[in-house]
LOLO-171533 format. One record per residue (C-alpha): residue number from 1; x, y, z. Coordinates in steps of 0.001 Angstrom, whole numbers. Layout:
! LOLO-171533
SITE   num      east     north        up
SITE   NUM         X         Y         Z
...
//
This chain:
! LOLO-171533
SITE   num      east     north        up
SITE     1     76696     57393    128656
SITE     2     78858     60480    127117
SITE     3     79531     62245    130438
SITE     4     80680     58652    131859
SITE     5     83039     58191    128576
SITE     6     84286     62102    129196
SITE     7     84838     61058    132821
SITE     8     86804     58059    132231
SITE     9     89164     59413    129710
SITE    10     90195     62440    131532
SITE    11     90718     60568    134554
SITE    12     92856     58089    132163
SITE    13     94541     60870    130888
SITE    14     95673     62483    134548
SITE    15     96584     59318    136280
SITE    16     98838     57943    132926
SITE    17    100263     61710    132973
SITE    18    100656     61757    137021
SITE    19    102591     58593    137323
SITE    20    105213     59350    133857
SITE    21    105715     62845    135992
SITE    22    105679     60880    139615
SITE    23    108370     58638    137768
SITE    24    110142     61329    136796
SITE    25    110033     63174    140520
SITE    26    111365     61088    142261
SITE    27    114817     62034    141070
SITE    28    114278     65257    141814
SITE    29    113377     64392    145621
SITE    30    116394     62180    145830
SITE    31    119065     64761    143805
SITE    32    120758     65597    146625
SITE    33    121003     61478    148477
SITE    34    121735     60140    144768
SITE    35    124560     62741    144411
SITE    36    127242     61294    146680
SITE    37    125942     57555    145676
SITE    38    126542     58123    142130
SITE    39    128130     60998    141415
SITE    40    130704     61392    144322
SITE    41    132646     64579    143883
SITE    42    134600     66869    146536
SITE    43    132277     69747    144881
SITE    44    128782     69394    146169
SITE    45    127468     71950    143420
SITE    46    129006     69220    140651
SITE    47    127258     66011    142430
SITE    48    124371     67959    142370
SITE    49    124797     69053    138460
SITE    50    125807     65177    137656
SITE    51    122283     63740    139095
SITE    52    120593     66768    137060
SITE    53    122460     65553    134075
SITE    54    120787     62546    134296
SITE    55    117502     63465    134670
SITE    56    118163     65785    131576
SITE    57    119069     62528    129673
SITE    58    115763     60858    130702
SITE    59    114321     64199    129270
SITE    60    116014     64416    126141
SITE    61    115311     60830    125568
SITE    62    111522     61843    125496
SITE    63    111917     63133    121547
SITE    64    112913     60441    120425
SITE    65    109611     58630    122579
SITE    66    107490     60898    120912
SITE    67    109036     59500    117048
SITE    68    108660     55772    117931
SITE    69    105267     55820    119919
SITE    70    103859     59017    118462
SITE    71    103034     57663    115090
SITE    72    101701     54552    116852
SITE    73     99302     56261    118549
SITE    74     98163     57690    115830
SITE    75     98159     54214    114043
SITE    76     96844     51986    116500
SITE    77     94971     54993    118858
SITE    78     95872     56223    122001
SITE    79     94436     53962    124831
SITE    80     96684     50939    123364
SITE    81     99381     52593    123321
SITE    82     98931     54024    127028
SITE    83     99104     50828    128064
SITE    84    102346     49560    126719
SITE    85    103917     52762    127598
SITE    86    102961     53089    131676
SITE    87    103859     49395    131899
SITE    88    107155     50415    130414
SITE    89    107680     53529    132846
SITE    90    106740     51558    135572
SITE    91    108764     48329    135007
SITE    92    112219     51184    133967
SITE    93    111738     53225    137465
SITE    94    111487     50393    139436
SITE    95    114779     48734    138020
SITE    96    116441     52058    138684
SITE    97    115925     50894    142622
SITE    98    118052     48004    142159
SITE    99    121261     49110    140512
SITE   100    124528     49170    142826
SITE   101    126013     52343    143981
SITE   102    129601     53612    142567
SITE   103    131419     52536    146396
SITE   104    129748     49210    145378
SITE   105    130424     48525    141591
SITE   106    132665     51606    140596
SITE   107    131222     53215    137007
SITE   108    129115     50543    136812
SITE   109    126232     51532    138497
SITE   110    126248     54853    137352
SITE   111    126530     53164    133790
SITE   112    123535     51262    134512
SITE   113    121650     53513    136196
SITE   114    121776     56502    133396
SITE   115    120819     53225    130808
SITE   116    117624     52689    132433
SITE   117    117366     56472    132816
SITE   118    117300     56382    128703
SITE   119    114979     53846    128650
SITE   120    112728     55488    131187
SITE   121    112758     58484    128884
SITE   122    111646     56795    126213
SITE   123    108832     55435    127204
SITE   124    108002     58558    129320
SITE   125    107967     60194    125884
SITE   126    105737     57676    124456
SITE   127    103069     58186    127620
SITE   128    102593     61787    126509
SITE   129    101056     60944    122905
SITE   130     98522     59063    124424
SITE   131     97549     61109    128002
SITE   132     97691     64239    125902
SITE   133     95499     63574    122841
SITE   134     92627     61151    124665
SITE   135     90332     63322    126537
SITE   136     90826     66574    124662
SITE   137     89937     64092    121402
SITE   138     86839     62791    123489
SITE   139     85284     65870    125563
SITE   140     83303     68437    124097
SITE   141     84553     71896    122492
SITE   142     83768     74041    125754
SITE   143     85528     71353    127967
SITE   144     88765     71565    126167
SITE   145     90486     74088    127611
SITE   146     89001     72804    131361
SITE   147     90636     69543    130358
SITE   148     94057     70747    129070
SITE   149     94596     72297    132724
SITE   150     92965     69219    134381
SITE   151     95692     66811    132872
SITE   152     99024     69010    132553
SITE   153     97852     70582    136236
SITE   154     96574     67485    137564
SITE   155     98977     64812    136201
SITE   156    101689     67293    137965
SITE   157    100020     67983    140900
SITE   158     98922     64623    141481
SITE   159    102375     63187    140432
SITE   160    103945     65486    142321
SITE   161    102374     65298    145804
SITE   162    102461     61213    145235
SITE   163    106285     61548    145205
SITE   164    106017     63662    148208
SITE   165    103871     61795    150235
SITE   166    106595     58924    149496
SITE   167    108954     60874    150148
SITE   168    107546     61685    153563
SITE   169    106751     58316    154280
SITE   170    110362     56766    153385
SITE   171    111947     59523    155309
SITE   172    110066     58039    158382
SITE   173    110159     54554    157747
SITE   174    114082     55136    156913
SITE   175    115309     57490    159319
SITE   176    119102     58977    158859
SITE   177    121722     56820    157273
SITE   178    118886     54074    156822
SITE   179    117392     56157    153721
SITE   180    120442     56361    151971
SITE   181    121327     52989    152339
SITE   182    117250     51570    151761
SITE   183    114918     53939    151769
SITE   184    115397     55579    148112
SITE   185    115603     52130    146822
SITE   186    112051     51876    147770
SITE   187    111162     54987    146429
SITE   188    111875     53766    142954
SITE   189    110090     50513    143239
SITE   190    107086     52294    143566
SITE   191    106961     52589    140058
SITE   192    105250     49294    139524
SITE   193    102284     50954    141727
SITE   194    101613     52976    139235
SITE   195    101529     51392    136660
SITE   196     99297     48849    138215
SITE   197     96941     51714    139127
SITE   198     96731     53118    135476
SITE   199     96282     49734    134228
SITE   200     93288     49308    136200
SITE   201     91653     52555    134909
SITE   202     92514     51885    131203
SITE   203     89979     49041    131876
SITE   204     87137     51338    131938
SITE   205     88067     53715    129416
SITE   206     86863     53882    125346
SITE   207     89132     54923    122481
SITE   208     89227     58554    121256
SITE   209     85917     59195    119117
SITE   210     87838     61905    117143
SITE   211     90629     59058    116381
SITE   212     88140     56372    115396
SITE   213     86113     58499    112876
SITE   214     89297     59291    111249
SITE   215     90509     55424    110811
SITE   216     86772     55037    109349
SITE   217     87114     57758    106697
SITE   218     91157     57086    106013
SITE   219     92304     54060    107575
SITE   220     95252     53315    109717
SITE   221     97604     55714    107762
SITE   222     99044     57913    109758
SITE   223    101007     61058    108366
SITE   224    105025     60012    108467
SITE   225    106882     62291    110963
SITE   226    108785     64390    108070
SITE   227    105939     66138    107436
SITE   228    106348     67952    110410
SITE   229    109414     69725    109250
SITE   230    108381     70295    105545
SITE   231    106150     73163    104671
SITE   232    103664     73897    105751
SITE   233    103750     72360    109201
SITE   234    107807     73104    110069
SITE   235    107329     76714    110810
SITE   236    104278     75249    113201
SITE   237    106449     72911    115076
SITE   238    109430     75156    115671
SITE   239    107257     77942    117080
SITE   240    105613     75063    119246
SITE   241    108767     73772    120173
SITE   242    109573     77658    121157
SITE   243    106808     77969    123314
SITE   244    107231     74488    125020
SITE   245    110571     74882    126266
SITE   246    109395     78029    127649
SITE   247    106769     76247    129271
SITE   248    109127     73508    130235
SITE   249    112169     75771    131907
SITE   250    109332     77470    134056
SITE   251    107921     74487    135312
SITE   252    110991     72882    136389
SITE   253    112800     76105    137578
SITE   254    110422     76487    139868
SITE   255    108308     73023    140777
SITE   256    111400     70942    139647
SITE   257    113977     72928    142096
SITE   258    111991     73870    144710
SITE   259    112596     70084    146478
SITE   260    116614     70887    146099
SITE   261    115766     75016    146927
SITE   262    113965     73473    150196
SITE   263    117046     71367    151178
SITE   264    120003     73184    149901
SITE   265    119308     76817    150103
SITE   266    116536     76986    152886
SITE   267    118375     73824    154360
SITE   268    114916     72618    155648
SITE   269    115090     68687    157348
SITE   270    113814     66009    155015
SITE   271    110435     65262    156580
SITE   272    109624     69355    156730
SITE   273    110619     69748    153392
SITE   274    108171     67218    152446
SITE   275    105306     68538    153961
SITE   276    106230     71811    152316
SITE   277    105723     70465    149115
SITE   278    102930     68646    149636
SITE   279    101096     71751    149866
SITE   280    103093     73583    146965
SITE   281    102711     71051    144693
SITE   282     98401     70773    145470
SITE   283     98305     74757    144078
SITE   284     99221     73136    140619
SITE   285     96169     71903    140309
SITE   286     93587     74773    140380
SITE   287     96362     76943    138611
SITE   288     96369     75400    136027
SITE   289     92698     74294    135887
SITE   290     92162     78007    135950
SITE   291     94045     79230    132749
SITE   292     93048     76560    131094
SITE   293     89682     77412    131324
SITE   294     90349     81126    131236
SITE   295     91818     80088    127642
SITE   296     88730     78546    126344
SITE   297     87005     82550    126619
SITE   298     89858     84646    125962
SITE   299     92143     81884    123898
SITE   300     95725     80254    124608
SITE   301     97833     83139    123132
SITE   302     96113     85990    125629
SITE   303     96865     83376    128686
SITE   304    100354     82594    127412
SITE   305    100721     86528    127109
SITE   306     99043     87798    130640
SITE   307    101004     84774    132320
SITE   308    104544     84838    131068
SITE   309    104805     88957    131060
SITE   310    103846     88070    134668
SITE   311    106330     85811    135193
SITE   312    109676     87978    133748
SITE   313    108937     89592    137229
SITE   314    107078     87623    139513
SITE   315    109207     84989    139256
SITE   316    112546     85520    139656
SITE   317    111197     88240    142941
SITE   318    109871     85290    144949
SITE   319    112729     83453    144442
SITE   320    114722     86529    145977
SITE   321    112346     86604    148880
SITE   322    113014     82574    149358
SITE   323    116533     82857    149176
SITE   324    117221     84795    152666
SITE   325    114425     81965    154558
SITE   326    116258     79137    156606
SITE   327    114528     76929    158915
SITE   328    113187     79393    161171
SITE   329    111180     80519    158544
SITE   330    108551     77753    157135
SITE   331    105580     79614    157207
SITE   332    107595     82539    155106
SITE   333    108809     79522    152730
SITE   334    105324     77880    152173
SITE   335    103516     81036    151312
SITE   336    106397     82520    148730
SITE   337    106762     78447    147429
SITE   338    102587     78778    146721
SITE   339    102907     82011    144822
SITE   340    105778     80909    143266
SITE   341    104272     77044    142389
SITE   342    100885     78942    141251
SITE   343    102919     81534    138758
SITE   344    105048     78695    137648
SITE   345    102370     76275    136606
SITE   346     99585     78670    135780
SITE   347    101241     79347    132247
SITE   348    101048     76415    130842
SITE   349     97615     75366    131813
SITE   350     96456     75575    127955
SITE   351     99690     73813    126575
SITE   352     97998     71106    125998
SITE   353     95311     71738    124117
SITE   354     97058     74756    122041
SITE   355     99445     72071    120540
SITE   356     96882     69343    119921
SITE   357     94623     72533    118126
SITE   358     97854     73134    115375
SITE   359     97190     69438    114078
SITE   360     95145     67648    111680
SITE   361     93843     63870    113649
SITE   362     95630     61666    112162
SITE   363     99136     63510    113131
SITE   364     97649     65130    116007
SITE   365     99470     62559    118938
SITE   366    102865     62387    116604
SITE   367    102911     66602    116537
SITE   368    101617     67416    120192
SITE   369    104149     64768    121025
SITE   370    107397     66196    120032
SITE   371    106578     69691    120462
SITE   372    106004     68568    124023
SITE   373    108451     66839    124592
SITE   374    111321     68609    122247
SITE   375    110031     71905    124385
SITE   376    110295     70357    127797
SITE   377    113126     68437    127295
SITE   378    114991     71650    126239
SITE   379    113486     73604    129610
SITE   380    113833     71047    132125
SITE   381    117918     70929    131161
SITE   382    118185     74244    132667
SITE   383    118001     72770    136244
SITE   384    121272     71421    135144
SITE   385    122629     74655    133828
SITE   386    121631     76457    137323
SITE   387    123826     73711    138740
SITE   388    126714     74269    136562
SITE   389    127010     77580    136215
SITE   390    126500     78118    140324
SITE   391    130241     78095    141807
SITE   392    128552     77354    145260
SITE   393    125333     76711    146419
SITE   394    124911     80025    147308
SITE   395    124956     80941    143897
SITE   396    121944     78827    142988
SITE   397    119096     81686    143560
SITE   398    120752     84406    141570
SITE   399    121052     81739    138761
SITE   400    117480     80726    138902
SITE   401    116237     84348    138568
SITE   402    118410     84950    135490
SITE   403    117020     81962    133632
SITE   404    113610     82399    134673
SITE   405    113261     85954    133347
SITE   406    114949     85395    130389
SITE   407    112617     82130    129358
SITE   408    109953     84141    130254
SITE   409    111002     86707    127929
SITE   410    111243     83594    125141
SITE   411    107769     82994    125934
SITE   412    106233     86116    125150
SITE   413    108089     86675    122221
SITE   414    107123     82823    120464
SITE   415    103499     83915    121578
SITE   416    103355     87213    119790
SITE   417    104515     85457    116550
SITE   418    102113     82746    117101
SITE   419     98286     82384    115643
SITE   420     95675     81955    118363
SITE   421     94331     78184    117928
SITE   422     91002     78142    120291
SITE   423     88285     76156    118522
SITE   424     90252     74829    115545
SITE   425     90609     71149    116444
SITE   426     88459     70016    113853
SITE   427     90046     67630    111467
SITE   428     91841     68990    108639
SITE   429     93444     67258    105689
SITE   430     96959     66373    105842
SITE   431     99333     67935    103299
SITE   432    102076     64856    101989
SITE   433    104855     65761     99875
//
């Protein structure tokens, strides 16, 4: 009965996590058809940056997700709230496939769309305090670290090759001028799929055991979100915040470009492109599965150490080797985009579970929450400041190797003046001032 309640949260916990990232991806695989729509400019580089922008606003949105739903999680536990927050993804993404162009309505539908973009965030913020407290709450200590890189690796991986597999699809159902006109209409509405699909699986699954022996013992009284930034939690959540942006700059440098890398810089066609990522974005999975499990004998700070020093070189090098690929070239551009998807992901395979480790139960989903989402929101904005600070496309790899190594550098640093946190998720009492 255990190992079927272990089972069902973790696969809660990836498939809410997959679809709030599939949700999100599917503005990265249309950047470069939503650009003219929305954003028409006579600079391609500052379309590009524009439909960025507002995926950063979705991101920075997710904060503020993580102050209303975080301390309802921890209030009214984490598989109600999962609910209400994939319906609200779901129903926001959709929408986003319905809003007239700028030809059609002028500032309008850019108006609109960047509104629901907000909303989105919001609730994509709110997804997180639930997917990322759940299983690691319900599983066993020596499954923790296993389950950190299941969700963060698998809700990406999953979410990610789901929005590629559309992708593909819609690029063949809606050929040419056909997809810009219908097809990434469709690809929005797809939303409501997955929420349907999580909804289904939230059926099955029980509340967090770690979250119900807490309301037993204290009640529904969760710690108010101030506490995070008072003594002695603040220098806790700004080091976490650190090391998530980090996190969050080299997962979307490299993961969350490589779709507008592929099309821009490589200048692969649409439907190879998408096979390309299909298999990038499946190398997620066991990267991540593997340092999070490396992390549960050697600890999150040695991973976060081996990984990112890795990274200050590895990454911005395989970029260099990508840049120089063009069409020719796909077998070249799948093996360098594996290496540089396993690099890129591999680091933050223990994420997860370090941040729910640095609080007490009944603040854990409130704190792992915002330093999430603060940290990502932060890193996935630099896809915007590759854009803007690239005169021309052909700027763009140069760019991404300077951020890359210098976030990587950020990493290592947070790390070193960070405590390891392997095996202290034990409930702790919760200091109030």
């Amino acid at each position: 009965m255990n190992r079927r309640r272990y089972v069902f949260a973790s696969v809660a916990s990836v498939a809410g996590f997959a679809f709030d990232l599939f949700d999100l991806f599917i503005l990265l695989y249309l950047a470069s058809t939503l650009g003219p729509l929305f954003f028409p400019s006579a600079s391609p580089t500052l379309s590009l940056a524009a439909v960025y922008a507002s995926f950063a606003v979705s991101l920075l949105m997710r904060p503020a997700g993580s102050v209303v739903f975080g301390p309802l999680n921890d209030r009214f536990g984490r598989r109600r709230m999962m609910r209400l927050t994939v319906l609200g993804v779901g129903v926001s993404t959709a929408l986003m496939g319905a809003v007239p162009t700028y030809e059609a309505s002028g500032l309008f539908g850019p108006l609109i769309f960047i509104l629901l973009r907000l909303v989105q965030g919001l609730f994509v913020g709110g997804v997180v305090a639930s997917t990322h407290t759940l299983a690691t709450e319900t599983v066993p200590e020596r499954w923790r670290g296993l389950v950190s890189g299941l969700i963060t690796g698998g809700g990406a991986g999953v979410g990610a090759v789901l929005a590629s597999l559309t992708f593909l699809i819609l690029s063949y159902v809606f050929p040419g001028d056909s997809f810009d006109a219908w097809g990434w209409r469709v690809m929005f509405f797809t939303g409501l799929l997955g929420a349907g699909i999580s909804f289904l699986i939230l059926h099955k699954v029980e509340e967090s055991p770690m979250w119900q022996e807490q309301i037993a013992k204290k009640g529904a009284k969760p710690a108010p979100v101030r506490l995070l930034f008072r003594a002695p939690h603040l220098r806790i959540t700004l080091a976490s915040v650190l090391v998530g942006s980090a996190l969050g700059a080299s997962y979307y440098l490299t993961s969350g470009y490589l779709p507008t890398f592929f099309a821009e810089i490589n200048e692969l066609p649409g439907s190879s492109a998408g096979r390309l990522l299909i298999w990038v974005n499946l190398i997620v999975v066991p990267a991540t599965l593997l340092t999070g499990h490396l992390s549960q004998s050697i600890g999150r700070r040695r991973v976060f150490l081996i990984f990112g020093g890795a990274n200050i070189v590895m990454l911005p090098l395989l970029y260099w080797l990508m840049a120089g690929r063009g069409p020719g070239d796909e077998l070249q551009i799948l093996l360098l985009g594996l290496v540089l998807a396993f690099f890129g992901n591999a680091v933050y395979g223990p994420a997860l579970v370090y941040f729910n480790e640095r609080y007490p139960t009944e603040m854990r989903a409130t704190g792992t929450a915002i330093c999430w989402n603060f940290g990502f929101a932060i890193g996935g904005t630099m896809t915007t400041f590759v854009s803007l600070t690239s005169p021309t496309i052909a700027d763009i790899p140069s760019r991404l190797m300077v951020f890359l190594a210098v976030w990587s550098v950020v990493l290592v640093v947070a790390v070193v003046l960070s405590r390891e946190t392997r095996g202290t998720l034990a409930d702790r009492s919760v200091e109030r001032t």
